[in-house]
N, CA, C, O and CB atoms as a CASP TS submission, in Angstrom:
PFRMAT TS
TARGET T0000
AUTHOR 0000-0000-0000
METHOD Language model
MODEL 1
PARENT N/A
ATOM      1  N   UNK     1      -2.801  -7.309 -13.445  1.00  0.00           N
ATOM      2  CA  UNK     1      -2.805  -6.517 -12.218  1.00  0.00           C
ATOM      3  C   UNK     1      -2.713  -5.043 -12.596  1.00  0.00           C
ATOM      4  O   UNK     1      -2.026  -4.757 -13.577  1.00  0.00           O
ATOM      5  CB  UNK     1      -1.627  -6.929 -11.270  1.00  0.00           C
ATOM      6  N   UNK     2      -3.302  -4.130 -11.956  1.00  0.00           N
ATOM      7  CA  UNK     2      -3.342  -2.612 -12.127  1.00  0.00           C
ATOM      8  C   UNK     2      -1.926  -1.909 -11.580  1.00  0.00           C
ATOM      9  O   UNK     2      -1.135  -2.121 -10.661  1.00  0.00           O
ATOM     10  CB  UNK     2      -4.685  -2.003 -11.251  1.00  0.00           C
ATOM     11  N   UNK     3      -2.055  -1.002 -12.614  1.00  0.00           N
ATOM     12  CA  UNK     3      -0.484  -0.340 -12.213  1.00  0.00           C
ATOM     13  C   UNK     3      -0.559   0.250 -10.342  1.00  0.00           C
ATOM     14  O   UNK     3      -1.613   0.488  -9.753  1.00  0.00           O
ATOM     15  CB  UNK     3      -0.135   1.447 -13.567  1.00  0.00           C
ATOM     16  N   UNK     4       0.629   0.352  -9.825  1.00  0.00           N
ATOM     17  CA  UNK     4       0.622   0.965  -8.390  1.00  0.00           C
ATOM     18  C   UNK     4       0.943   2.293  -8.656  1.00  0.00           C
ATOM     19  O   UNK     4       1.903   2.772  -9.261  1.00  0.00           O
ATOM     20  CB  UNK     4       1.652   0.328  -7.310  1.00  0.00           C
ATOM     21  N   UNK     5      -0.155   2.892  -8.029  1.00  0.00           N
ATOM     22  CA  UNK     5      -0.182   4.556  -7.654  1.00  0.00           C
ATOM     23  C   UNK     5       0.673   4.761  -6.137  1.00  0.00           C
ATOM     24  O   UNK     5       0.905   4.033  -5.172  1.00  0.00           O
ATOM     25  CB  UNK     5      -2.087   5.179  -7.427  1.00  0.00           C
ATOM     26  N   UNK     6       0.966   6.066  -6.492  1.00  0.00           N
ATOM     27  CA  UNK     6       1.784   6.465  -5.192  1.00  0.00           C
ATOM     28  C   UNK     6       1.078   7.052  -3.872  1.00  0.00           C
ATOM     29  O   UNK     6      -0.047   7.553  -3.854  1.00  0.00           O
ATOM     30  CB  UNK     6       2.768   7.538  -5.612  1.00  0.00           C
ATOM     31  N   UNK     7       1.743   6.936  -3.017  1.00  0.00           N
ATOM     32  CA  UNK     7       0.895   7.282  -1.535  1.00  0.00           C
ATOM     33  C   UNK     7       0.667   8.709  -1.185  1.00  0.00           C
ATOM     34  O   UNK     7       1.278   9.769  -1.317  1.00  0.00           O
ATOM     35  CB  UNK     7       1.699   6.732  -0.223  1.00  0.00           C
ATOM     36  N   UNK     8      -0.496   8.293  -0.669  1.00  0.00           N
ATOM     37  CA  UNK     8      -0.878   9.713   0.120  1.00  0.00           C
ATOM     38  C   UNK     8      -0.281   9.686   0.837  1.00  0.00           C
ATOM     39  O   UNK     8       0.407   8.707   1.125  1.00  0.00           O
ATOM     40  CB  UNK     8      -2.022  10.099   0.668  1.00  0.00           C
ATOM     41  N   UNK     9      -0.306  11.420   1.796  1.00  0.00           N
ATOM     42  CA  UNK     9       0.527  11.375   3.187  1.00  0.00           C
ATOM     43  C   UNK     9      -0.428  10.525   4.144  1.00  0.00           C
ATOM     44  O   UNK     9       0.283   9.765   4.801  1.00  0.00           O
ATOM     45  CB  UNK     9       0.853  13.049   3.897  1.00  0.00           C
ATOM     46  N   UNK    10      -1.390  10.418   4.370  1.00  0.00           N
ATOM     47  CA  UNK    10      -2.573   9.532   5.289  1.00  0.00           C
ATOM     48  C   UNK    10      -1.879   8.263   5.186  1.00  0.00           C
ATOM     49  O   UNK    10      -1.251   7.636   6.040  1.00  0.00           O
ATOM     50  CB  UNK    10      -4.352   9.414   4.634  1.00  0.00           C
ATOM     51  N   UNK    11      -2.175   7.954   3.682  1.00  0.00           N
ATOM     52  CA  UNK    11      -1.795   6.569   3.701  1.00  0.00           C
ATOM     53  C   UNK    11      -0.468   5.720   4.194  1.00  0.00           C
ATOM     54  O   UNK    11      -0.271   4.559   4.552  1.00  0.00           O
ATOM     55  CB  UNK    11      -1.908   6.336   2.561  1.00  0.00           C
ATOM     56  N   UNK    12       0.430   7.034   4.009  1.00  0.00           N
ATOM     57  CA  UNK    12       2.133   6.710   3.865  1.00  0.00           C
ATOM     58  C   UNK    12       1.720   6.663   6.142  1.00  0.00           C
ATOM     59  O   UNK    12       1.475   5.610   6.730  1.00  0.00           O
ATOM     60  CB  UNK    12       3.758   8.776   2.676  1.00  0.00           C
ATOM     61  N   UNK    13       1.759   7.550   6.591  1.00  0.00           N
ATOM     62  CA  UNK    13       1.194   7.156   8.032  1.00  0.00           C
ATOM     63  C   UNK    13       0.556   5.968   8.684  1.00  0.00           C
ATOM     64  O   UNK    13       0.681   5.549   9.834  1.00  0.00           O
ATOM     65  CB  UNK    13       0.370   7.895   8.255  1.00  0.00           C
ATOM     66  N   UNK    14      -0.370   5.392   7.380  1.00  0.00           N
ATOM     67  CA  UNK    14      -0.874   4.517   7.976  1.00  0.00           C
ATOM     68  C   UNK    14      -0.374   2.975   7.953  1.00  0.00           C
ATOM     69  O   UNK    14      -0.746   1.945   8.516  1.00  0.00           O
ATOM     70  CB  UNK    14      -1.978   4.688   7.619  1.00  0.00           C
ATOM     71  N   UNK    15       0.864   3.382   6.839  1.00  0.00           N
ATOM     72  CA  UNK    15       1.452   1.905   6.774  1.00  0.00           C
ATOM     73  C   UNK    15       2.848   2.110   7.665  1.00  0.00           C
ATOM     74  O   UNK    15       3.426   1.106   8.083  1.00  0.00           O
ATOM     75  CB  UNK    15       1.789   1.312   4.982  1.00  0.00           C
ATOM     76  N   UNK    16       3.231   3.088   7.868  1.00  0.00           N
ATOM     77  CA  UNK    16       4.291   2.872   9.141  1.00  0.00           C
ATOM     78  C   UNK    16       3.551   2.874  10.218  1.00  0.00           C
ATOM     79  O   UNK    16       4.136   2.693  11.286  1.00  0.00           O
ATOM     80  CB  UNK    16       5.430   3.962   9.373  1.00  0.00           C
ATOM     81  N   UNK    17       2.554   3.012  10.220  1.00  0.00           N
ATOM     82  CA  UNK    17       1.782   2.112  11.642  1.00  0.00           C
ATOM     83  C   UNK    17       1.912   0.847  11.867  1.00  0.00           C
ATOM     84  O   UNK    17       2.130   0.467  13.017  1.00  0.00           O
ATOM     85  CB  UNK    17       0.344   2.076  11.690  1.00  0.00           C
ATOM     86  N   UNK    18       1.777  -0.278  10.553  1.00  0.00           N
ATOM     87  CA  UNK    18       2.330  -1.422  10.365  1.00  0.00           C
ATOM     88  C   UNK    18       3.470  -1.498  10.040  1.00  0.00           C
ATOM     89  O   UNK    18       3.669  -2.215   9.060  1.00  0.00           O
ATOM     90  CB  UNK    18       1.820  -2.010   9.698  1.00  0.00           C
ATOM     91  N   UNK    19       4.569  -0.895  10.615  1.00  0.00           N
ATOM     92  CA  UNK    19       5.738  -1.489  10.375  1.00  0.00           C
ATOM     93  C   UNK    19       6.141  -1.634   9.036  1.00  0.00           C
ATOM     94  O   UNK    19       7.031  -2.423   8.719  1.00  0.00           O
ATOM     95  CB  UNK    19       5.741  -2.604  10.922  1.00  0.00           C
ATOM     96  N   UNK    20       5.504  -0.877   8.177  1.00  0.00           N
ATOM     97  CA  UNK    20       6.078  -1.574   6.704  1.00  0.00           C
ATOM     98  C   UNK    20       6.250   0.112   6.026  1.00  0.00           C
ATOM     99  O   UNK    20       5.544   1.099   6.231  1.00  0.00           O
ATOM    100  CB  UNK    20       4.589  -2.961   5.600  1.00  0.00           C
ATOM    101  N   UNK    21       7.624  -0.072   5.059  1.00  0.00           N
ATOM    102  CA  UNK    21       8.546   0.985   4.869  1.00  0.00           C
ATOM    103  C   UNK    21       7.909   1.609   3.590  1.00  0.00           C
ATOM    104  O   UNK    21       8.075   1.005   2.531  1.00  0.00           O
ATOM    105  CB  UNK    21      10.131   0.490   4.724  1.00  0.00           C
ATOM    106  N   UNK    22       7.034   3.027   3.604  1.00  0.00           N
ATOM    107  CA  UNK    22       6.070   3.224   2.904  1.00  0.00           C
ATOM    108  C   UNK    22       6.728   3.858   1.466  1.00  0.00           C
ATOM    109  O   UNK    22       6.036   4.140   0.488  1.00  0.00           O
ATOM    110  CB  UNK    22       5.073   4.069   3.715  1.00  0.00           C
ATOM    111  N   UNK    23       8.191   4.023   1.538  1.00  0.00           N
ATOM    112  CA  UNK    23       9.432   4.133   0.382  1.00  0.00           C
ATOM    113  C   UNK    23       8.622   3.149  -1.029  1.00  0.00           C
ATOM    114  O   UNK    23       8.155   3.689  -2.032  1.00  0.00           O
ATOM    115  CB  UNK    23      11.329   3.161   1.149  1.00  0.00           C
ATOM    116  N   UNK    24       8.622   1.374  -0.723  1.00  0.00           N
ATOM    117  CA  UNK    24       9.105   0.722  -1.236  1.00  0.00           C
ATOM    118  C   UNK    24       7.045   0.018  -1.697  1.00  0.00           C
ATOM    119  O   UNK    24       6.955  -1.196  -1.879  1.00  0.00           O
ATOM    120  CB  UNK    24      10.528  -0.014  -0.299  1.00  0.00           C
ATOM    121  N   UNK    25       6.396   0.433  -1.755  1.00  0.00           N
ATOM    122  CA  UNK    25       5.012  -0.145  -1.888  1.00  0.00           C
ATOM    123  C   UNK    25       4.025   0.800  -2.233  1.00  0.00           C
ATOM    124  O   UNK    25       3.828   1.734  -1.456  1.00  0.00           O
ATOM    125  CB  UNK    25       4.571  -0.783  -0.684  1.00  0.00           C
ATOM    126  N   UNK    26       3.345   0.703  -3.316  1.00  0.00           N
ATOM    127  CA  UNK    26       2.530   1.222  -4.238  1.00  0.00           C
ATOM    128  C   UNK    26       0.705   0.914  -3.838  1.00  0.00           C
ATOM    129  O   UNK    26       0.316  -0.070  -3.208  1.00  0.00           O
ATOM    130  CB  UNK    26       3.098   0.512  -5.677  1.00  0.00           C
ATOM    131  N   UNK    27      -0.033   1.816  -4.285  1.00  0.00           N
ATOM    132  CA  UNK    27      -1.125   1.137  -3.675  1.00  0.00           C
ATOM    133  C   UNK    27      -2.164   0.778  -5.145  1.00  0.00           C
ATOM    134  O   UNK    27      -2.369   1.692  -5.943  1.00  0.00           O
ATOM    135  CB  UNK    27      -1.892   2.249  -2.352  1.00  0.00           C
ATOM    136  N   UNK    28      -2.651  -0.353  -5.338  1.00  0.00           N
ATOM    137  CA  UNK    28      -3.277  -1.100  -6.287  1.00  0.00           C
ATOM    138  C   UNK    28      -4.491  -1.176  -6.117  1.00  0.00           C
ATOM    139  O   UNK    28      -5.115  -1.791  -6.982  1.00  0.00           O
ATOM    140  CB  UNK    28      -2.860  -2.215  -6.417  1.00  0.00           C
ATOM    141  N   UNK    29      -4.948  -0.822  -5.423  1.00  0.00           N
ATOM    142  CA  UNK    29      -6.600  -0.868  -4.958  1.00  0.00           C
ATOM    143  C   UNK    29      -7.212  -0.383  -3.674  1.00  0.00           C
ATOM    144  O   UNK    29      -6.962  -1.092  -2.699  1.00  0.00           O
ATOM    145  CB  UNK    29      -7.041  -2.227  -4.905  1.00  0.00           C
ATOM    146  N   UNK    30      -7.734   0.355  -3.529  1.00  0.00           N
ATOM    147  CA  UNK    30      -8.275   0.932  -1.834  1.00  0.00           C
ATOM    148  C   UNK    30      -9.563   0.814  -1.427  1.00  0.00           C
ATOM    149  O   UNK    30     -10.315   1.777  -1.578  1.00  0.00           O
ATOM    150  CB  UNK    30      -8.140   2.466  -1.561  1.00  0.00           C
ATOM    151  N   UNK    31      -9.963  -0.221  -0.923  1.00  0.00           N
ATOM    152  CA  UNK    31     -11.819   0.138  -0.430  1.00  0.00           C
ATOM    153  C   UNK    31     -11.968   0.293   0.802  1.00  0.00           C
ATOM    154  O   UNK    31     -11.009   0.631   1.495  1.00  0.00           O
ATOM    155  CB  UNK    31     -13.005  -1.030  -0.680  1.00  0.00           C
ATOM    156  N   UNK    32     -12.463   0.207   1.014  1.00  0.00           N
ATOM    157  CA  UNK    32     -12.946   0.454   3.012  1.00  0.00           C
ATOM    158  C   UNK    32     -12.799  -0.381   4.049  1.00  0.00           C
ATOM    159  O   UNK    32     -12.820  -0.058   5.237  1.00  0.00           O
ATOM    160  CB  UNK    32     -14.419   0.583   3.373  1.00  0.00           C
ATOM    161  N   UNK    33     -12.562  -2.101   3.333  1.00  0.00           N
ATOM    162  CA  UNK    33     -12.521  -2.381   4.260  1.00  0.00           C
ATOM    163  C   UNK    33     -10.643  -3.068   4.120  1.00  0.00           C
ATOM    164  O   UNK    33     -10.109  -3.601   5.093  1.00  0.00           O
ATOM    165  CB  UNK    33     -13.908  -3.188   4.572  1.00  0.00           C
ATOM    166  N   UNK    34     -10.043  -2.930   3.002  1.00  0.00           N
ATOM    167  CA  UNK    34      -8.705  -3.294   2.741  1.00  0.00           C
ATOM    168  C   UNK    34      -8.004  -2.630   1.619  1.00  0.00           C
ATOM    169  O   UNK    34      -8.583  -2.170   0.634  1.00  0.00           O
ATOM    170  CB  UNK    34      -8.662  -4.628   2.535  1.00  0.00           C
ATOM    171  N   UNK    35      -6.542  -2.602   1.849  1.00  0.00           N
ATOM    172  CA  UNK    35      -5.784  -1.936   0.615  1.00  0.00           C
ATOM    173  C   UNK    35      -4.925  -3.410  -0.264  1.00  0.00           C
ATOM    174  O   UNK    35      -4.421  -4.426   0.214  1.00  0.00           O
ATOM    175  CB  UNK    35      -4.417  -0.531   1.373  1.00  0.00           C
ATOM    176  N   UNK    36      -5.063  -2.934  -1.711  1.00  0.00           N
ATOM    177  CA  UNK    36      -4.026  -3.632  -2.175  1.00  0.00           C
ATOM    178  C   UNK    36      -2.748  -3.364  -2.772  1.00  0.00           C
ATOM    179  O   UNK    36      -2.677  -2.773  -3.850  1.00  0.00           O
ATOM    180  CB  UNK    36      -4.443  -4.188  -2.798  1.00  0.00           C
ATOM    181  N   UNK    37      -1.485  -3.853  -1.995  1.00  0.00           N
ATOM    182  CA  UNK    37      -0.692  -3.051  -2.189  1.00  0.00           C
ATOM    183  C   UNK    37       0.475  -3.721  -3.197  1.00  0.00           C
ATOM    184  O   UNK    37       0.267  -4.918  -3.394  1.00  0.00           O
ATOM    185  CB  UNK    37      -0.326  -2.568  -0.900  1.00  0.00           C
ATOM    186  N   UNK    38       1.387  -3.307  -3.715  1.00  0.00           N
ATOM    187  CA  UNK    38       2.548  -3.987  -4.836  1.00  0.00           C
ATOM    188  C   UNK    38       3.752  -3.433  -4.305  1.00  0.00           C
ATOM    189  O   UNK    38       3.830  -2.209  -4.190  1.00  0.00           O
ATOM    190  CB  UNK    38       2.405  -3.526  -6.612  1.00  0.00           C
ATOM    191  N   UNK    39       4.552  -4.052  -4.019  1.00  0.00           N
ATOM    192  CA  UNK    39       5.899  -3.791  -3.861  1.00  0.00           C
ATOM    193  C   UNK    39       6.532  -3.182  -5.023  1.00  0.00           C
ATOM    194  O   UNK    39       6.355  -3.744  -6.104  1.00  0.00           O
ATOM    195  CB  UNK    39       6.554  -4.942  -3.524  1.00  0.00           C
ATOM    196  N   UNK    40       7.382  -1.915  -4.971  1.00  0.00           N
ATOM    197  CA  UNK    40       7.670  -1.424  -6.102  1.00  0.00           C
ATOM    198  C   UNK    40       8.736  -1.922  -6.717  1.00  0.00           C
ATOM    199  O   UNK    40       8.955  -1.359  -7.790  1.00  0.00           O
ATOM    200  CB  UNK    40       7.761  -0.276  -6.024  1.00  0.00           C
ATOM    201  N   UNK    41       9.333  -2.601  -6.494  1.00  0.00           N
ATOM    202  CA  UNK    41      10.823  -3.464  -7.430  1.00  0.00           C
ATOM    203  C   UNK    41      11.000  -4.872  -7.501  1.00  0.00           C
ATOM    204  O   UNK    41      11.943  -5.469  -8.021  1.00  0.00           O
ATOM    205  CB  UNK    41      12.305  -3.158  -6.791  1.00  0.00           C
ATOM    206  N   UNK    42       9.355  -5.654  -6.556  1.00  0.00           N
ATOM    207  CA  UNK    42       9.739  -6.918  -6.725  1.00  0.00           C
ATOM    208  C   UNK    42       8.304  -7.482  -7.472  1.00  0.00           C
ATOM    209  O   UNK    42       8.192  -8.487  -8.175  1.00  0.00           O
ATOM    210  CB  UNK    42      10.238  -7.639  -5.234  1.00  0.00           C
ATOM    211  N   UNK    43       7.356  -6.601  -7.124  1.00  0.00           N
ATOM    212  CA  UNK    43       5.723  -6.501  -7.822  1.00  0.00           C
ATOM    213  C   UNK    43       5.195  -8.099  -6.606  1.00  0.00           C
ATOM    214  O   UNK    43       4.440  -9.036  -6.866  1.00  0.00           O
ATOM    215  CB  UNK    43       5.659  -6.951 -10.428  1.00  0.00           C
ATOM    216  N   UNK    44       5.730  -7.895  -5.742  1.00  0.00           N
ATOM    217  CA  UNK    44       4.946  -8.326  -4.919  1.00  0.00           C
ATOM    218  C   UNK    44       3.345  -7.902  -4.183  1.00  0.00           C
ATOM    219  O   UNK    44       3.219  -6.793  -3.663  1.00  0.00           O
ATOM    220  CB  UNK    44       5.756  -8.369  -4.253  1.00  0.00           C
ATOM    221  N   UNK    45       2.452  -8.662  -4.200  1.00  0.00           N
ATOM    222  CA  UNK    45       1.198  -8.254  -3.733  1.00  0.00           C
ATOM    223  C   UNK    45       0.987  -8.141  -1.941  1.00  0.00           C
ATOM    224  O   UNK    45       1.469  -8.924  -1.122  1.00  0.00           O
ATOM    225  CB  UNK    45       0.205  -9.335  -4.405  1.00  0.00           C
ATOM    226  N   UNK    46       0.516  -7.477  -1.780  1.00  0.00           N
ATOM    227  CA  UNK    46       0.158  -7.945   0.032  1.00  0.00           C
ATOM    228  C   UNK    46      -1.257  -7.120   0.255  1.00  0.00           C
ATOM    229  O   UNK    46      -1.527  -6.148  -0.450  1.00  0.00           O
ATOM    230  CB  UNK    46       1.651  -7.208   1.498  1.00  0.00           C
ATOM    231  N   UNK    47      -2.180  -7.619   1.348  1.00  0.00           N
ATOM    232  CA  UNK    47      -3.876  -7.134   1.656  1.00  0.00           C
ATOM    233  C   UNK    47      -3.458  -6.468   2.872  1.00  0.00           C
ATOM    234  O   UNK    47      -2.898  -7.209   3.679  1.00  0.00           O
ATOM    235  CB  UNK    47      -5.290  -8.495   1.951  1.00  0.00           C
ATOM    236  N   UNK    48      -3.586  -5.293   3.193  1.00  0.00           N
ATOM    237  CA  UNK    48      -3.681  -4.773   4.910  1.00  0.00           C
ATOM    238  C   UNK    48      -5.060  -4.500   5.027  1.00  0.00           C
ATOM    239  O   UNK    48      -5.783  -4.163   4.089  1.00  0.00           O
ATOM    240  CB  UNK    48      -2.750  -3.252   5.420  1.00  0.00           C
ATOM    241  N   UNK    49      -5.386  -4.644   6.129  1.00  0.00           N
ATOM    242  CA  UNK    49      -6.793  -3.747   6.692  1.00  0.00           C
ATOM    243  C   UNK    49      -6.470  -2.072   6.508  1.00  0.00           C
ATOM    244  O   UNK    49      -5.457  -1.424   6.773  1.00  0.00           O
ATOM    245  CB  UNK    49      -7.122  -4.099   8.653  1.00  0.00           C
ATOM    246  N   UNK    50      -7.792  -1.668   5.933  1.00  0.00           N
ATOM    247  CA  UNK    50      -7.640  -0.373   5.508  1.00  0.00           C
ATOM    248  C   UNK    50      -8.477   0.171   7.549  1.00  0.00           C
ATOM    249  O   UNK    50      -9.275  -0.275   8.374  1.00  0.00           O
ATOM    250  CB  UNK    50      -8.776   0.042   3.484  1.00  0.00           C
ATOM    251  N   UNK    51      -7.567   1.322   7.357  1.00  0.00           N
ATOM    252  CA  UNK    51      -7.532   2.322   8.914  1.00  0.00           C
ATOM    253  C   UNK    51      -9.058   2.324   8.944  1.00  0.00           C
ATOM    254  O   UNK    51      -9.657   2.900   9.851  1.00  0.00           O
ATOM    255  CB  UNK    51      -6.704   4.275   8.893  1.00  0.00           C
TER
END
C-alpha cells in the first residue's frame, strides 16, 4: 500500500462533510471519481466518493 499524504484544505472540508474527523486519515490515492484513504494510527483503508 502507498504511503498516506496529508490533506489539503479542500479536501480536509470535504471529509467533514462526511462526518469523518479529517485529524486522523491520510489520503492514498485521489481520482475523480473516488479517494483512497488510510487511517493514520490504525492503517485502516476506506473508498469515499470524491466531491
Amino acid at each position: 500500500m502507498k504511503n498516506g499524504k496529508r490533506l489539503t484544505v479542500a479536501q480536509r472540508s470535504h471529509l467533514q462533510s462526511l462526518n469523518l474527523n479529517s485529524d486522523n486519515w491520510l489520503i492514498s490515492k485521489c481520482t475523480t471519481e473516488k479517494w483512497k484513504l488510510v487511517h493514520r494510527y490504525t492503517g485502516q483503508p476506506k473508498d469515499i466518493p470524491a466531491p
